[in-house]
C-alpha positions as CSV (number, residue, x, y, z in Angstrom):
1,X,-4.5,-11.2,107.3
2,X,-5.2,-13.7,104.5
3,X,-7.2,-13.1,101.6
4,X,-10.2,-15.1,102.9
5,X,-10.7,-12.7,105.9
6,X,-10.6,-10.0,103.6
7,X,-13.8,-10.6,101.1
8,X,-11.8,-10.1,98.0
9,X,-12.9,-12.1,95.2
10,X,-10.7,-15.3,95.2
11,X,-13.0,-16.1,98.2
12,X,-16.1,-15.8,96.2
13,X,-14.0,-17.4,93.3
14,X,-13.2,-20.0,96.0
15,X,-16.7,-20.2,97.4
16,X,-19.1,-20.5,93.7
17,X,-16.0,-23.2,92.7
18,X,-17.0,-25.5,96.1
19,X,-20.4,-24.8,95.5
20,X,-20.2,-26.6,91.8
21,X,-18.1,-28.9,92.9
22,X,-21.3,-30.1,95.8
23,X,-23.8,-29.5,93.2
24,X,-21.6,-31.8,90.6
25,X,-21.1,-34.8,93.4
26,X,-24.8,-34.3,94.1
27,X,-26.5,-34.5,90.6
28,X,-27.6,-37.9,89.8
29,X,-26.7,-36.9,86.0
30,X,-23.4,-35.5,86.8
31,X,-21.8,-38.6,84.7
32,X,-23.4,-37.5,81.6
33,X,-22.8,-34.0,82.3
34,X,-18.7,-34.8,82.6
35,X,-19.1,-36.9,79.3
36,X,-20.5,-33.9,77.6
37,X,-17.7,-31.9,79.2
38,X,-14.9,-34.2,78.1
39,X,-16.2,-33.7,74.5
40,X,-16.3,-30.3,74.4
41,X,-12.7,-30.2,75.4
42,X,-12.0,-33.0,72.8
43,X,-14.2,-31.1,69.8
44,X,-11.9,-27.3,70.8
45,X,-8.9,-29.9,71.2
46,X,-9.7,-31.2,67.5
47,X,-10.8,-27.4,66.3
48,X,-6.9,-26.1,67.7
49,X,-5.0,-28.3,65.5
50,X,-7.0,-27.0,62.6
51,X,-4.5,-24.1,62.3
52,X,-4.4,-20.5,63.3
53,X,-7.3,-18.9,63.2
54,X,-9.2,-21.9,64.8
55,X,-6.5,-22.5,67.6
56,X,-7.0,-18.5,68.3
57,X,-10.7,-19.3,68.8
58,X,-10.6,-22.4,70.7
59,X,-7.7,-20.9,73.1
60,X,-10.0,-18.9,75.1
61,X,-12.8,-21.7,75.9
62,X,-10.5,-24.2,76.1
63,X,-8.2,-22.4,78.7
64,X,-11.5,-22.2,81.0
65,X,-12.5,-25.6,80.6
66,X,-8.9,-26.9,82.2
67,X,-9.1,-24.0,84.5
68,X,-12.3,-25.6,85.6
69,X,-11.4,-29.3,85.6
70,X,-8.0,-28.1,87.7
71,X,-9.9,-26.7,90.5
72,X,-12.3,-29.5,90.7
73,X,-10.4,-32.4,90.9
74,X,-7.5,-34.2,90.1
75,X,-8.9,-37.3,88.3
76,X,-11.3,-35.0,86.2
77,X,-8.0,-32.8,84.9
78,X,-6.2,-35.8,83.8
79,X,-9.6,-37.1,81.9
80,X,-9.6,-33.8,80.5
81,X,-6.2,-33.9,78.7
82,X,-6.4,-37.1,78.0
83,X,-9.4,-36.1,75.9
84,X,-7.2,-33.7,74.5
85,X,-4.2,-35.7,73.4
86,X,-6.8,-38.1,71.8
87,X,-8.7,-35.6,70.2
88,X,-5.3,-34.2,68.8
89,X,-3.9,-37.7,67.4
90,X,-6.8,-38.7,66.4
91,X,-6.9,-35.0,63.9
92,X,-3.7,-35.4,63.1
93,X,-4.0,-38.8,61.5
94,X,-7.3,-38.1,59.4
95,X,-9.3,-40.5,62.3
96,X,-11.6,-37.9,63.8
97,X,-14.3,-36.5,61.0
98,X,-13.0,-32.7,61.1
């Protein structure tokens, strides 16, 4: 019996995932929506080079947001860390303003 037939919750995990994933192809803003998400990433990205304590906070955000853009598609989680080695370099040669 697979976990599917079962009802356990990587089916409703599985189901509310598809569902964004149809509401995202759907909205006629979803561009501007994954702009605002790749600079998220980018602004923890930046925050996580800061040091320590930053990286500590930025782990748990940014851990979701690739969790996300892995389950939604493949283009989108290559964007996404992109975004993040940018956001790195850029931090750690004095180009981005943090």
């Amino acid at each position: 019996m697979s976990k599917r037939e079962t009802g356990s919750a990587g089916s409703v995990v599985d189901s509310v995932v598809i569902v964004g994933q149809e509401l995202r192809r759907r909205n006629s803003s979803a561009l501007a929506m994954d702009v605002l998400y790749l600079f998220t990433t980018a602004f923890l990205a930046t925050l996580a080079a800061q040091g320590l304590r930053p990286a500590a906070v930025a782990f748990f955000p940014l851990a979701v947001f690739l969790y996300f853009a892995w389950k939604s598609t493949t283009a989108f989680l290559v964007a996404n860390l992109i975004a993040i080695v940018v956001a790195v370099v850029a931090t750690e040669t004095g180009i981005s303003p943090l």
